[in-house]
N, C-alpha and C positions, 0 to 999 in steps of 0.2 A: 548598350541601349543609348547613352548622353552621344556615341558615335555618330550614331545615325541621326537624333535629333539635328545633331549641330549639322551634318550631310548634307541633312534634307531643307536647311536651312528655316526651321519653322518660327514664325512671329506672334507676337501678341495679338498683331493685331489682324491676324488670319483667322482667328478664331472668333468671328462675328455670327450671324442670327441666320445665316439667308434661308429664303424660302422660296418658294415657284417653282420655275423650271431650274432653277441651281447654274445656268451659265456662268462660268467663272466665279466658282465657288472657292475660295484659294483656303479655307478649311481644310475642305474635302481632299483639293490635290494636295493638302499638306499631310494629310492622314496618309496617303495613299502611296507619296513616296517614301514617308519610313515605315509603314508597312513591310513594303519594296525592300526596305535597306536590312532591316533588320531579319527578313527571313530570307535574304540570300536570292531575292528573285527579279526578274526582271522590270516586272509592271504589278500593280496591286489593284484590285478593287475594295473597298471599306464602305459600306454603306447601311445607314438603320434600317431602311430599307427591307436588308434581311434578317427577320427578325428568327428563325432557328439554323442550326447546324441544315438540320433537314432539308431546309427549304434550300439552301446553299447548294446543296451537293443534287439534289433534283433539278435545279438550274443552269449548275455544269452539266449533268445529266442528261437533259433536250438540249443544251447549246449544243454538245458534241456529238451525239449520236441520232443518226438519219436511219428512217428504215432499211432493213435486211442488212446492218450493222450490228457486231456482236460487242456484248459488254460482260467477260469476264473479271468475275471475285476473287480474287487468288486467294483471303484468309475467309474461305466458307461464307454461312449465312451472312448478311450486312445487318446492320442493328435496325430494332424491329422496326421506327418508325419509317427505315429507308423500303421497306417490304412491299406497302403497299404504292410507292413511286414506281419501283421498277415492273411492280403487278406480280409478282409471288405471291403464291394458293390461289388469287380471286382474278388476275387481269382485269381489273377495274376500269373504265373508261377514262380514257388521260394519259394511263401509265405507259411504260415505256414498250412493254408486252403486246399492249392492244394498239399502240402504234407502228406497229415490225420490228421491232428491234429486239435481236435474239438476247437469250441471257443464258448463261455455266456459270459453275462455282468452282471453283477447288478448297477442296477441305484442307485444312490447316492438321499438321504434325503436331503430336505433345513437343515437339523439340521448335516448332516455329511454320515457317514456308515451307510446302512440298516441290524442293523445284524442277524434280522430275517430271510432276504431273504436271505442273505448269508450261516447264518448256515444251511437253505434246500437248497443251492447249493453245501455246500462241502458233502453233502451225496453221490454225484457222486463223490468224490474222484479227484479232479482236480489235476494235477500232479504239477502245479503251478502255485499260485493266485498273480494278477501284482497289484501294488495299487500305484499310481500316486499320488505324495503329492500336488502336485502347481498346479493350475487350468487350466492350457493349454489356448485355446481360446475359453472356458466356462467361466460365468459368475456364479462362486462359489466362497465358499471362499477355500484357502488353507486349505489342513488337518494334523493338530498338531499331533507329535509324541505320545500325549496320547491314539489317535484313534488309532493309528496303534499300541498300544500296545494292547489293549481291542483286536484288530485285530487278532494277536499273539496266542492273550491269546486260544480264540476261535478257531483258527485251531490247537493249540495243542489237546486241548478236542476233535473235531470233526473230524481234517484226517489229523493225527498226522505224515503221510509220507509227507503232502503236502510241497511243498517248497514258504516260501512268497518274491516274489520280489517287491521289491522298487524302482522305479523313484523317485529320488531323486533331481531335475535338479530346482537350484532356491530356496530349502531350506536348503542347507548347511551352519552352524552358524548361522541360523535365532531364534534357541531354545535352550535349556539348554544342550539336549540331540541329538543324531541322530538315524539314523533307527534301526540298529543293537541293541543298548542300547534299544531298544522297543521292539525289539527281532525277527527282520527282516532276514534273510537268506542271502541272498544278496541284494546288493543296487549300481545302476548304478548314474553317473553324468558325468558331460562336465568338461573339464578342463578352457576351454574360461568363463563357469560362474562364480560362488562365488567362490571355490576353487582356480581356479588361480590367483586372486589376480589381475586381470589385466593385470600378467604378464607373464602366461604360453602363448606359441603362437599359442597350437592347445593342444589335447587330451584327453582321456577319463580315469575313471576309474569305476574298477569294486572290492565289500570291501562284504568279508563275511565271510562265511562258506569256511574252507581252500579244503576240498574236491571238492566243487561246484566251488569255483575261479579255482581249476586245470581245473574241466573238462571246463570252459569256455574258456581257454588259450589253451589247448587244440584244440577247436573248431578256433582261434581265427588264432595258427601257425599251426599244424598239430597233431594228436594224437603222444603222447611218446615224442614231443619235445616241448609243451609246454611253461610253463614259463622260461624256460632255453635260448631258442631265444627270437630277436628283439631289437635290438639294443636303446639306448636311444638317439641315435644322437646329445649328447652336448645337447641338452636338461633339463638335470636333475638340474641343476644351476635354469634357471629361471621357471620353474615348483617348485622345491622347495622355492625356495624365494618367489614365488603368495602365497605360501600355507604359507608361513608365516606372510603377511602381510596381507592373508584375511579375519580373522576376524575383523582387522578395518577396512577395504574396506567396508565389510558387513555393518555394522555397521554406515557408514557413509551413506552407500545407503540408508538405512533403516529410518535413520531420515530425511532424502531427501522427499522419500515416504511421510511421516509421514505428511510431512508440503504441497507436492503437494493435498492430498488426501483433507487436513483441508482447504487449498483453494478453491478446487474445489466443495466443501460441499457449502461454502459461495458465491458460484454463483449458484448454486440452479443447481448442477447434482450430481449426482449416483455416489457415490462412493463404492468399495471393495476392499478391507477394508476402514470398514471408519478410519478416521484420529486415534479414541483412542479405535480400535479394536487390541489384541493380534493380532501377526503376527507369521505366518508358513514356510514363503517365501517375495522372494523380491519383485514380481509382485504386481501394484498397478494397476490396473483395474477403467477405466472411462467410463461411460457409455454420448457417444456423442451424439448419437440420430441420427446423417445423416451422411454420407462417406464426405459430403463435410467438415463437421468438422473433421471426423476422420484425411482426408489427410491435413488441414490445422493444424494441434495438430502435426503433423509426420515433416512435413516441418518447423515446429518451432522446433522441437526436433536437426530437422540435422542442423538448423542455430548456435545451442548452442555449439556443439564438438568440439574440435581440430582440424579436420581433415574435409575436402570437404564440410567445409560448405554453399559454392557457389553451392552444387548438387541439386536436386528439385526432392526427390521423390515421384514415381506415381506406383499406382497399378500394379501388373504384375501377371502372373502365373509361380508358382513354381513347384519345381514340391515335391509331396504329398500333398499338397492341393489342395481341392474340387473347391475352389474360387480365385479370386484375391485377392491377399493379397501387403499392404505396407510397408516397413518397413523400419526404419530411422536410422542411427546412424553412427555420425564424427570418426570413432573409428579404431585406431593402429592397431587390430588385427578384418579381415572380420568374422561378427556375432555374436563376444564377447558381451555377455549382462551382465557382471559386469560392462563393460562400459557401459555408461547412452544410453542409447536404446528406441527406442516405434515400435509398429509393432502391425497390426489390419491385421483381415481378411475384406474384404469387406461384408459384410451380416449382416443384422439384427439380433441385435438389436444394433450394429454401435460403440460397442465398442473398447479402445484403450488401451493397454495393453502398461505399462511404467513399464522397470525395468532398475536395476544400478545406475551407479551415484561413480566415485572415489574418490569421494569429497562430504560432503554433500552441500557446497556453490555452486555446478556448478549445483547439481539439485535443490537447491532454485532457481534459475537464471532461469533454463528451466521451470521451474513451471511459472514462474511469466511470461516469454516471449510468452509461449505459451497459458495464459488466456490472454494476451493482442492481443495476434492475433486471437483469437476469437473473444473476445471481439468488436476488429475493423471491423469483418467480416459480423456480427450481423445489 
């Protein structure tokens, strides 16, 4: 990480206010080349800009694909909020469905990637294949940057124009390597996750192919003005400081995980991953068995934060999801999952998805608070 800072050669005093249209924002290009350096890719986009994963990967999504273009999923359904983008069950007006643009899945193996089915899917020539690394609110495990090489490997051979995009939200510094390094095209993530450290306050970015990040910047300000607009709005300070402090963020989440997962083993539930499984990503998956555990697991989670933990939350409806969903977290910046977080959908089979942790002592602490309040509830 101090590699690429010094790379990219960043200043004190690049990291000023600007605002308007952002010409010569030297921030912003200072974000944007150790972005660049540090995931292995050619050109970066970083901007507050975009303020979810979602949005991100919807904006690679009409940058890239033109009607009567197909866009195959190789690891199955995409996580729920990406559903109504692409216009799955409704074709909604906007979506990618109701603009021609065809869409397949291939369902994922207990063992990983199907690449049989796969390789007779890219005989249709998909114009660009999405592969989700972190399990969404599926009960899998995350997928190692080894897959998505094998992945790589395979559409070079088979439709060598295809473009492979990457969801990448949740396993950034979880592995040796990152998307690109596996030989990814482009690759989207949250600023609020692993990358910002805890301490970016919103934003996205988008790391790859320096042609493909134009035309998505393109798509993102207007054609021809591009990466050139968009101001960093004082931003660029604590956006690059998350990103340098977040590999030990990671890293502490990670061992946090490591010791909730090896508890919850020793009370006789379901763990993914278990405690001494390689890890992809930060999500630590519990399988509870009834919504009344899940929201009692949720409500111990917001007792443990800094921040509102007098609040009590309860299921509600969001919007792109199918169900009610809860989701917990005392946290500085609304939705940050680097910060210690849990959030379930309501539905069978009643799992609760934990991730972050700034510290690994504060998710020892929610580990052990919220097996004791099951435990009492029992």
């Amino acid at each position: 990480m101090l590699r690429a800072f010094v790379k990219s050669r960043v200043t004190a005093a690049q990291l000023g206010d600007p605002a308007g249209y952002g010409y010569s924002d030297e921030g912003r290009d200072a974000m944007e080349r150790v972005f660049a350096t540090v995931f292995g890719a050619a050109d970066a986009l970083v901007r507050p800009q975009l303020a979810t994963a979602t949005q991100a990967l919807a904006l690679c999504l009409s940058a890239l694909l033109e009607p009567g273009e197909l866009l195959l999923s190789v690891t199955g359904r995409p996580y729920d909020t990406l559903g109504p983008v692409i216009g799955l069950d409704d074709g909604r007006p906007g979506s990618l469905i109701r603009r021609g643009v065809a869409y397949r899945q291939v369902e994922l193996l207990r063992t990983g990637l199907d690449l049989p089915a796969i390789r007779a899917a890219l005989r249709d020539g998909p114009k660009v294949v999405l592969y989700q690394k972190s399990c969404g609110y599926q009960w899998r495990a995350a997928l190692p940057n080894s897959n998505l090489r094998l992945l790589a490997e395979l559409i070079r051979e088979a439709s060598p124009e295809t473009i492979l995009l990457v969801d990448n939200c949740y396993g950034e510094f979880v592995e040796d390597t990152e998307p690109c390094d596996a030989g990814a095209d482009l690759v989207v993530g949250s600023l609020i996750k692993n990358p910002g450290g805890g301490l970016a306050p919103t934003g996205g970015y988008v790391v790859g192919k320096a042609e493909l990040v134009e035309r998505v910047a393109d798509r993102l300000m207007a054609p021809g003005l591009g990466k050139h607009v968009g101001p960093s709005l004082g931003l660029a300070r604590p956006i690059l400081q998350g990103l340098l402090q977040a590999p030990r963020v990671v890293a502490d989440a990670l061992k946090g995980a490591t010791f909730v997962a090896a508890l919850y083993e020793d009370l006789g539930f379901e763990t993914l991953p278990r405690w001494n499984d390689e890890r992809s990503d930060l999500v630590q998956a519990i399988r509870l068995g009834s919504p009344e555990r899940v929201e009692d697991f949720c409500r111990a989670i917001q007792s443990t934060g800094p921040l509102d933990t007098q609040a009590r939350p309860v299921p509600s409806s969001i919007p792109g999801y199918d169900c009610e969903v809860i989701m917990a977290g005392g946290t500085f910046i609304q939705g940050s999952s680097i910060e210690l977080s849990a959030d379930a959908p309501l539905r069978e089979p009643y799992c609760v998805f934990m991730q972050g942790g700034m510290t690994w002592p504060q998710v020892v602490l929610a580990g052990i608070i919220t097996a004791r309040e099951l435990l009492n509830g029992e």
